[in-house]
C-alpha positions in Angstrom: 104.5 -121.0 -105.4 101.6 -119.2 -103.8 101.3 -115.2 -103.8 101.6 -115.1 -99.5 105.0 -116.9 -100.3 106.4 -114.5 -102.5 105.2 -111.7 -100.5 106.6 -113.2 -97.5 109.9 -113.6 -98.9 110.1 -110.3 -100.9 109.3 -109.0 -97.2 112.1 -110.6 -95.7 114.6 -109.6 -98.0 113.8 -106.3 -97.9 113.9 -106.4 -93.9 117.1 -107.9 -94.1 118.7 -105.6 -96.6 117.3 -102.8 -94.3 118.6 -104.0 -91.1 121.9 -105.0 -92.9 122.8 -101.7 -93.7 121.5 -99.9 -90.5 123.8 -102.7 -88.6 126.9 -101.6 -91.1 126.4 -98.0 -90.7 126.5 -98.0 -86.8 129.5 -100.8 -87.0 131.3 -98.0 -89.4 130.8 -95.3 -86.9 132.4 -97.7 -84.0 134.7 -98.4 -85.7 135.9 -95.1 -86.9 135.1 -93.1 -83.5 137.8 -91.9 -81.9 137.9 -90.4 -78.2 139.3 -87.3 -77.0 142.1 -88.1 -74.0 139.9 -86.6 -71.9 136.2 -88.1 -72.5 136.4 -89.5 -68.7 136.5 -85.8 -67.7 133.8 -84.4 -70.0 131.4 -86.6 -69.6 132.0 -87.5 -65.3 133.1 -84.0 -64.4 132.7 -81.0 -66.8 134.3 -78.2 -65.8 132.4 -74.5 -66.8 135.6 -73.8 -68.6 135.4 -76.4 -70.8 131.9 -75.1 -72.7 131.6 -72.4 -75.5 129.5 -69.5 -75.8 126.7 -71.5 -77.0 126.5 -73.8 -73.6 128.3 -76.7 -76.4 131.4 -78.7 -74.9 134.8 -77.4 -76.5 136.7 -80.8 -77.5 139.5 -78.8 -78.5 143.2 -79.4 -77.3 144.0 -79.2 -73.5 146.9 -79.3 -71.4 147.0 -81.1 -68.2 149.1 -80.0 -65.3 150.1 -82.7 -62.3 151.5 -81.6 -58.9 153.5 -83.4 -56.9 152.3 -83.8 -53.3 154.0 -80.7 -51.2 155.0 -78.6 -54.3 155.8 -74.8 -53.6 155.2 -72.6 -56.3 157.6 -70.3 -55.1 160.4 -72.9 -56.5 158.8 -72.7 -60.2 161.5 -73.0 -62.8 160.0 -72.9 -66.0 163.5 -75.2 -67.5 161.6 -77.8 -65.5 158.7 -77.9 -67.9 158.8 -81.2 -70.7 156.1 -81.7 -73.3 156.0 -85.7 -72.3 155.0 -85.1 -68.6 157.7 -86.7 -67.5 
């Protein structure tokens, strides 16, 4: 076996090895990413409210409020309120 040959194959085993684990490490972090309910709304349409003091998005827990078409506010009854949204 001539010296190019083992240098070509010790180079290709180490590219693969290499590439390999760079491929598993991002296929990990896929894997294991979760998203926030509301990623659609951060990343479309972020509201000033949303960032900290330091200009950084706040990914913390929100709570999102739905109006019916032609609700009055003077009608509120707070017994209307359900944690589901339903």
């Amino acid at each position: 076996m001539s010296n190019i040959a083992v240098v070509f194959i010790f180079l290709s085993l180490v590219l693969g090895f290499v590439a390999g684990w760079l491929t598993s490490e991002r296929y990990i972090a896929f894997m294991t990413h979760i998203e926030h309910d509301f990623e659609e709304l951060f990343e479309k349409n972020p509201h000033p409210e949303l960032f900290d003091e330091d200009g950084e998005l706040d990914r913390g827990d929100y709570m999102m409020i739905t109006f019916e078409p032609g609700y009055d506010p003077e009608t509120f009854d707070p017994e209307d309120i359900t944690e589901d949204g339903a």
